[in-house]
C-alpha positions in Angstrom: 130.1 174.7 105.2 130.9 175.9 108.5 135.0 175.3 110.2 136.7 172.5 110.9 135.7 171.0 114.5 138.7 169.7 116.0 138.6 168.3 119.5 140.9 171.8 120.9 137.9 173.6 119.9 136.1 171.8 121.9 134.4 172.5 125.1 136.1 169.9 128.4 134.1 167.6 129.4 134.2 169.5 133.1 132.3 172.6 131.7 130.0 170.3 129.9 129.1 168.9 132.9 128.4 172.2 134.4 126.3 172.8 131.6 124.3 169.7 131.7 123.8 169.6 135.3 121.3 172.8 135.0 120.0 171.4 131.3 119.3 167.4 131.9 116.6 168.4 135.1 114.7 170.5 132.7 114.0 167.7 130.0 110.6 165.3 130.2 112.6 162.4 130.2 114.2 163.0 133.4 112.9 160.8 136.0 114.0 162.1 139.1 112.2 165.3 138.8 111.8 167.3 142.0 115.2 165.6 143.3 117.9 168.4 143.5 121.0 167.0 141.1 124.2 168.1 142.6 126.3 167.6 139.6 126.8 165.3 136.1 129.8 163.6 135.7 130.8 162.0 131.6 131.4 158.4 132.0 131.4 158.0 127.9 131.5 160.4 125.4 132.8 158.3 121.8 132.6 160.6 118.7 130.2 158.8 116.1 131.1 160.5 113.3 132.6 164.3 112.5 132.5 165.9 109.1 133.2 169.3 108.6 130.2 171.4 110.0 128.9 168.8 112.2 130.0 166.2 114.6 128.1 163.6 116.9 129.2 162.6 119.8 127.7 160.0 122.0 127.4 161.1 125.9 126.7 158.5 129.0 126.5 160.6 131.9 126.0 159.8 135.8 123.5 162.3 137.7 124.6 162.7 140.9 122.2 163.8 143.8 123.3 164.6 147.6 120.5 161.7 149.3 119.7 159.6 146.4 121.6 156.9 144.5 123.3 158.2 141.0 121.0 157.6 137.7 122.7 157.1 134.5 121.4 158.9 131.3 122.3 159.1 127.4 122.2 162.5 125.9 123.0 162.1 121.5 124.8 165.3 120.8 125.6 167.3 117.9 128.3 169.9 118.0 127.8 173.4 115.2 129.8 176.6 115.3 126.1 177.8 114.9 122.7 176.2 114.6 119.2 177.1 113.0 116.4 179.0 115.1 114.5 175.3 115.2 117.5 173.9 117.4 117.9 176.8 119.6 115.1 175.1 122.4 117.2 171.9 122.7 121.2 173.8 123.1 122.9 172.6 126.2 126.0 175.0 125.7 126.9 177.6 123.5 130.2 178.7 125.2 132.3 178.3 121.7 130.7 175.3 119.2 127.0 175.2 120.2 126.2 171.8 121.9 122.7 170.3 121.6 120.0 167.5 122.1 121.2 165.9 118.3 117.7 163.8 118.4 116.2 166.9 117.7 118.7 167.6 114.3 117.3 165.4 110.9 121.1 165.3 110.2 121.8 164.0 113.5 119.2 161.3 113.0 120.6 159.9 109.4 124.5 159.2 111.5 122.2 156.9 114.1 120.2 155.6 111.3 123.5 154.9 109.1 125.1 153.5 111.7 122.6 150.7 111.9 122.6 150.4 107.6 126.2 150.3 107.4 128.4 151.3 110.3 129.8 154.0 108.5 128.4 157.9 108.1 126.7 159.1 104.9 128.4 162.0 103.9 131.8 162.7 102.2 134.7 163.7 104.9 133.8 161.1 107.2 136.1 159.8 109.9 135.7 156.1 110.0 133.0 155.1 113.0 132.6 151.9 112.8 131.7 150.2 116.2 131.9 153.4 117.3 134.6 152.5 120.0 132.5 151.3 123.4 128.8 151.8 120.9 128.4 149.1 119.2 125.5 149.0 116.4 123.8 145.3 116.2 121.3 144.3 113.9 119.0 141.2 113.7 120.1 137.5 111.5 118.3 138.6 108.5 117.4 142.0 108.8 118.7 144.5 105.9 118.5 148.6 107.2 118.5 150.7 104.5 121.4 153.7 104.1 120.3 157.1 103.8 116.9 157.4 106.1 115.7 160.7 106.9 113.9 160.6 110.4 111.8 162.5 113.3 111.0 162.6 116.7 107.9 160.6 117.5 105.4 162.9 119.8 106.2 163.9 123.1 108.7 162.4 124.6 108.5 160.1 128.3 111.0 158.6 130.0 112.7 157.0 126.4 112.9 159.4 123.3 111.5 157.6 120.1 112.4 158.4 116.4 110.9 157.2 113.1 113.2 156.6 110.5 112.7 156.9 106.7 108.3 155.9 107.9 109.8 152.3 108.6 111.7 152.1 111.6 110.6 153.3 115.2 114.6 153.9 116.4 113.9 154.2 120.9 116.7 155.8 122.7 116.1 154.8 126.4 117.2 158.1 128.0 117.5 156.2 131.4 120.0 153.8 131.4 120.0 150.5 133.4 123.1 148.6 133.0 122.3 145.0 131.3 120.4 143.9 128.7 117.0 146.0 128.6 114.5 143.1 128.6 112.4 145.0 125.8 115.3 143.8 123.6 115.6 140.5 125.1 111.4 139.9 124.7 111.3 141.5 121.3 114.5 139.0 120.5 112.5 135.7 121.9 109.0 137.0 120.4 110.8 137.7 116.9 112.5 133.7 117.2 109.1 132.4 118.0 107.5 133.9 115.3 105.1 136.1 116.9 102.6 138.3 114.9 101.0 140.1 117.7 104.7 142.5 118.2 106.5 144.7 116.1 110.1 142.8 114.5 112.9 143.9 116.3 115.6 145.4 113.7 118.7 146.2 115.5 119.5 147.5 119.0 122.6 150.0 119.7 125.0 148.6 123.2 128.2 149.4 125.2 129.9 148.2 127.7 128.8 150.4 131.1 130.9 149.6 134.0 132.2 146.6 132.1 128.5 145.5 131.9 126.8 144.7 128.1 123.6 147.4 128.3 121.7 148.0 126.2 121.4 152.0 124.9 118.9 151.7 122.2 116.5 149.7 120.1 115.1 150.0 116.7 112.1 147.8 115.6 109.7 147.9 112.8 106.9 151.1 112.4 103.4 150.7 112.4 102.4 152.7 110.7 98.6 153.8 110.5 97.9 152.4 113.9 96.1 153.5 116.7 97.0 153.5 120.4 94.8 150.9 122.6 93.9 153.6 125.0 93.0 156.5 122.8 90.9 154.5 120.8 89.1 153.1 124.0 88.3 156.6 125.3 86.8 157.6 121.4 84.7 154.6 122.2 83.8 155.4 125.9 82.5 159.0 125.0 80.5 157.7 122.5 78.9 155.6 124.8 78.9 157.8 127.6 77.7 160.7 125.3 74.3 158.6 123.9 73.8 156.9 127.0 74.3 153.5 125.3 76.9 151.2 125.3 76.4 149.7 122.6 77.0 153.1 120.5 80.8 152.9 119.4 81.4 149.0 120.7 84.8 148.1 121.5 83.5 144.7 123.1 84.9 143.0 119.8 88.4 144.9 119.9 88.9 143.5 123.7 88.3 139.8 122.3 91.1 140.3 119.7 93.3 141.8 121.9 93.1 139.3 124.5 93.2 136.6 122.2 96.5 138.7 120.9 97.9 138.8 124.6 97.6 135.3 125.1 99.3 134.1 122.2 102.1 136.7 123.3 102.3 135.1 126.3 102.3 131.2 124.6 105.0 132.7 122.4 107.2 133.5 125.5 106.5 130.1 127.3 107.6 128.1 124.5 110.6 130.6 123.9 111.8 131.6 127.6 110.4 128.5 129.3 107.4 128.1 132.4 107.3 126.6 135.6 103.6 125.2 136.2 104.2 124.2 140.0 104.6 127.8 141.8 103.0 128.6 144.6 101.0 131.8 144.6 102.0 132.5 148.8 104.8 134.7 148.2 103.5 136.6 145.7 100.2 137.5 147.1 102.3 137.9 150.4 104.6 140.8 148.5 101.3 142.5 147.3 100.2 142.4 151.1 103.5 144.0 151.8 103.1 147.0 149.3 99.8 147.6 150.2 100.8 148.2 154.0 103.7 150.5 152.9 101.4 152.3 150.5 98.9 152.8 153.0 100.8 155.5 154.7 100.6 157.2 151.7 97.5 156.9 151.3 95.4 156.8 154.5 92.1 155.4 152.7 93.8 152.4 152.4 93.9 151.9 156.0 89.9 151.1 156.4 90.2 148.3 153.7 92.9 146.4 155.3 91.2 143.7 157.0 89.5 143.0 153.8 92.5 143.1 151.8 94.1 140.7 154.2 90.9 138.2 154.1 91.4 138.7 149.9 95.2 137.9 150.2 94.9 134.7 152.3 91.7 133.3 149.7 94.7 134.0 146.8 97.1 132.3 149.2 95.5 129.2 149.4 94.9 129.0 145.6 96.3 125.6 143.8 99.7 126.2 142.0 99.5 128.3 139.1 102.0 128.8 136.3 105.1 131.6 136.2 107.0 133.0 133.0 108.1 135.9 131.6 105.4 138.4 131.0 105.2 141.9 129.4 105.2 143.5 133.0 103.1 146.6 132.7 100.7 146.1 130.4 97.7 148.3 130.0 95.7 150.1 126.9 98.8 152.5 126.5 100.7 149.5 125.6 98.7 148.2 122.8 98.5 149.2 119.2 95.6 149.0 117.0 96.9 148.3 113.2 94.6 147.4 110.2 95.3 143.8 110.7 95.5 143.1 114.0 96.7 144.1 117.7 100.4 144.7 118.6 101.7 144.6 121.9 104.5 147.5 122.6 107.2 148.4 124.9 108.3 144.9 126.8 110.5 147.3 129.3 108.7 145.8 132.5 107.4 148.1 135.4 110.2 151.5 135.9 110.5 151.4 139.0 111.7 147.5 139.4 115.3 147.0 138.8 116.6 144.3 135.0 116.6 141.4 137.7 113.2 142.6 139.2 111.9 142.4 136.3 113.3 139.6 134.9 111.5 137.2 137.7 108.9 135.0 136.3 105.2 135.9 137.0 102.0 135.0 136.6 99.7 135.6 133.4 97.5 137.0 135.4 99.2 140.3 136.3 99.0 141.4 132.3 95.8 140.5 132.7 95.3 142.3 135.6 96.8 145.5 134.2 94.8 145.5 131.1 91.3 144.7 133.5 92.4 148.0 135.5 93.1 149.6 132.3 89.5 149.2 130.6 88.3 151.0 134.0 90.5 153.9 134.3 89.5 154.5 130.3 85.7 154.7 131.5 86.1 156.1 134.9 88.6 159.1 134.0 85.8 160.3 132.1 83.4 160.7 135.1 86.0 162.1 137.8 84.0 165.5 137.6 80.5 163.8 137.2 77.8 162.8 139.9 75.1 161.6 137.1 74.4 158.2 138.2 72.8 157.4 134.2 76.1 157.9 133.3 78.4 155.9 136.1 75.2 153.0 134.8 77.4 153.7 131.2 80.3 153.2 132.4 80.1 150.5 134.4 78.3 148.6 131.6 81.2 149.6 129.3 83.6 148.1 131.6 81.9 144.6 132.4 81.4 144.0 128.6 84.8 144.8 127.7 86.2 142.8 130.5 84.3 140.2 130.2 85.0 140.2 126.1 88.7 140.5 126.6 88.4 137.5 129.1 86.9 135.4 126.5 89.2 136.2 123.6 92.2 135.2 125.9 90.9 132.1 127.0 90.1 131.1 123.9 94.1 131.4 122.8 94.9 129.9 125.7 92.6 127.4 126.8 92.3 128.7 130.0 90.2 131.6 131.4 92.1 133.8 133.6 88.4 134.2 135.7 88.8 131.0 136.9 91.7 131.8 139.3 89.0 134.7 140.9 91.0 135.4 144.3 95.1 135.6 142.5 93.5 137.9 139.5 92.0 140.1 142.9 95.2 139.9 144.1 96.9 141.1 141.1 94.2 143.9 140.1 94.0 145.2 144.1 98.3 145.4 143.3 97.8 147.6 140.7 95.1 149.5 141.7 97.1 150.3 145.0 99.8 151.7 142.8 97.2 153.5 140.7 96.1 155.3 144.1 99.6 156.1 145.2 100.3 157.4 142.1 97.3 159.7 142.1 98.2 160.8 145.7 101.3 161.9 145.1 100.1 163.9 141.3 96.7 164.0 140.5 94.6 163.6 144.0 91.3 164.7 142.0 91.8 161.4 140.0 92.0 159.4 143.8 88.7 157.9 143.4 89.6 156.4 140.5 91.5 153.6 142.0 90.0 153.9 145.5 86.7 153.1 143.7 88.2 150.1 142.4 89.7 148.8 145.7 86.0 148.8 147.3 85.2 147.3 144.5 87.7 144.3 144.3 87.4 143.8 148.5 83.7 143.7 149.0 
C-alpha cells in the first residue's frame, strides 16, 4: 500500500489542464484531429472513490480551439504515487501523484463497475461515493449488476471507449460528450420496453448535469458474447467468393434475409414505442440531400458531371406519394450489426456524428437504414477490388452484391409487409446521400478508395 492521497497532494486543476491540452489530441478518440487545441479547461472533476493507494476521479473537460466551437470530452482518471510499466502509455501527468487514462487500470474498471452494482466502492477504506455528487449511476426497472466485476478494454478504441465487464456487460464511455440524453440510451430504453430481441438489453447508463443539462456520460448494456461483427463476416464471405470465382462459395445471401427481417422488426419495435407519422412528404428531404450534394461537390469535383442527373433523380423522389417517418437507428451499415448464435443484433443507436441530439432526433424514413446497409453490402465487395482491373472478378462482385441486396430486401419486407424496393426513386435518393458522404469522406482520407462511392453514384444516376 502506497501513501495517503489527499487533495493538497494533488496536482490544480490549472496544471492539469496544461497537461491535458498536449495529451487529449494524441488519443484515437479525439475527434477534432488536425484542429490545433488552444487549451482544456475542467468543467467537473467529482472524486468517485479514494482508498489509500488509488483514487478515481471523474473529469469533464471543454477543448478549446482558436476558429472552432469548444468540444466537451470525459477523461476517467486514476491518481498513484507510482504506477506499473503496463500504465506508463496512458499517463497524463507525473508532476507529483501520477495521473492517467483509469479505463486502462482493471482496478479502475471494478469502481465504474461497482458503482453501477451498488453505488458504493469495493474495497475497505472507502469514502462514501454514492451518486457521486453531479455522476449519477442509473440502472434499468429490473436489472440486478453484480458487485465485484473485473473488466477490460474492448479493441481499439473510436470515438467512444468500450469495456467488458466480468464477460457480461459491454460498459461504453462516450468520450465525446453532447449535452442531453444520448439517443443510444433513449433507443436502447424504448427497444428494451418493447421487448425487442434483435438489440442487446440496456443495463444501466451513468449521467450528470452539464451546463444544467441531464447528458448522458455512459452506457452499459448486455455482452454478446461469441458474436461476430456484420461487416467482418461479410468480407470472410466476399473473399471466398471473389477467391473461387463463385458466388455461391461462402453464401451470405441467407444472413442478409435474417438481418433484414431483424432490421425491420427493429424498426416496428420503435414505431409502436416512439410513434410514426404516415402522411410526410418526401420534398424536403430529398430537397436537403440535393443541398449536400451541391456543397459536397466542391469537395469533390466528380460530382459536378452528375448533377443534372442527380437533380432529375431528386425531383422523381420528390414527387413520390407520402411515405412514413420515425425514429430510425441513423447510421446503420454492416459495422453496426452483430452476428450471435441465435440471431442478428443491431448495435450502437448513437445516430450519424456529425448531426447534433436534435438532428438526430428528427424522424426519418426506413429507408435511409436501408439505404445505409444497401451501400454497405457494396463497399464490403468493392473495397476488395480497389487495386484490381480483372473484370471476372468485378463479375464476382457485383453478383455478390445483387444477391445480398436483393436477399436482404426480401427478409425486411417480409417483417414488414412492405418492400423498401417499391419506393425505387426515395431509396436512390437515400443511397446517392450516403454514397455522397462516402465520396467526401474518401476525398478528404483515403482518395485511392474514391471509386468506391463514385462508382456507386454512376450507378444509382444512370
Amino acid at each position: 500500500m502506497h501513501g495517503v492521497l489527499t487533495r493538497m497532494s494533488l496536482e490544480p486543476d490549472d496544471r492539469l489542464d496544461t497537461a491535458l491540452t498536449s495529451w487529449i489530441p494524441q488519443q484515437r478518440w479525439f475527434g477534432s484531429k488536425g484542429k490545433p487545441v488552444s487549451a482544456v479547461r475542467t468543467i467537473m472533476r467529482e472524486t468517485v472513490v479514494e482508498y489509500e493507494d488509488l483514487r478515481v476521479d471523474h473529469l469533464l473537460v471543454s477543448v478549446e480551439f482558436d476558429d472552432h466551437e469548444p468540444e466537451i470530452y470525459q477523461v476517467p482518471l486514476g491518481i498513484r504515487e507510482s504506477v506499473s510499466d503496463d500504465l506508463l502509455p496512458w499517463v497524463v501527468s507525473s508532476d507529483g501523484p501520477v495521473v492517467y487514462d483509469g479505463m486502462r487500470d482493471p482496478d479502475v474498471i471494478s469502481v465504474y463497475a461497482d458503482q453501477f452494482a451498488t453505488g458504493t466502492a469495493p474495497r475497505e477504506g472507502r469514502r462514501p461515493a454514492g451518486t457521486t455528487g453531479d455522476v449519477r449511476f442509473r440502472t434499468m426497472d429490473g436489472s440486478v449488476i453484480e458487485a465485484g466485476m473485473k473488466g477490460r478494454v474492448l479493441g481499439a478504441e473510436q470515438s467512444n471507449t468500450s469495456v467488458i465487464l466480468g464477460n457480461t456487460l459491454l460498459l461504453k464511455i462516450f468520450r465525446r460528450v453532447n449535452l442531453g440524453i444520448n439517443p443510444d440510451v433513449e433507443l436502447h430504453r424504448a427497444l428494451g420496453e418493447a421487448n425487442c430481441e434483435f438489440v442487446a438489453s440496456l443495463r444501466g447508463w451513468m449521467e450528470a448535469d452539464v451546463d444544467g443539462t441531464e447528458t448522458t456520460l455512459a452506457m452499459a448494456q448486455d455482452f454478446a458474447a461469441g458474436s461476430s461483427e456484420g461487416w467482418t463476416t461479410a468480407l470472410e464471405s466476399v473473399k471466398a467468393a471473389l477467391d473461387a470465382h463463385d458466388v455461391t462459395v461462402s453464401d451470405f445471401a441467407s444472413e442478409s434475409d435474417e438481418l433484414g427481417a431483424a432490421v425491420a422488426a427493429v424498426h416496428a419495435d420503435l414505431a409502436s414505442s416512439l410513434g410514426k407519422s404516415d402522411d410526410s412528404s418526401p420534398a424536403g428531404t430529398v430537397a436537403a440531400i440535393l443541398n449536400r450534394v451541391e456543397e459536397a461537390s466542391a469537395v469533390v469535383p466528380q460530382l459536378v458531371s452528375f448533377l443534372p442527373r442527380i437533380r432529375a433523380l431528386i425531383e422523381r423522389a420528390k414527387s413520390a406519394d407520402t411515405f412514413s417517418v420515425q425514429r430510425i437507428h441513423g447510421d446503420l451499415h454492416l459495422g453496426q450489426v452483430l452476428r450471435t448464435q441465435p440471431r442478428w443484433l443491431l448495435i450502437d443507436f448513437e445516430g450519424e456524428p456529425a448531426k447534433s441530439f436534435d438532428e438526430r432526433r428528427i424522424p426519418d424514413s426506413p429507408l435511409r437504414d436501408v439505404a445505409g446497409m444497401l451501400r454497405s453490402f457494396d463497399y464490403a465487395a468493392r473495397n476488395l477490388l480497389v487495386d484490381s482491373s480483372d473484370a471476372a472478378r468485378e463479375e464476382v462482385a457485383r453478383e455478390w452484391v445483387n444477391r445480398n441486396v436483393a436477399a436482404f430486401c426480401d427478409g425486411y419486407s417480409r417483417v414488414a409487409g412492405v418492400d423498401p424496393r417499391d419506393a425505387a426513386d426515395l431509396l436512390r435518393a437515400y443511397e446517392l446521400d450516403k454514397a455522397v458522404y462516402e465520396a467526401v469522406y474518401e476525398a478528404r482520407n483515403r482518395p485511392t478508395w474514391l471509386s468506391i462511392p463514385m462508382h456507386a453514384i454512376e450507378r444509382l444516376v444512370g
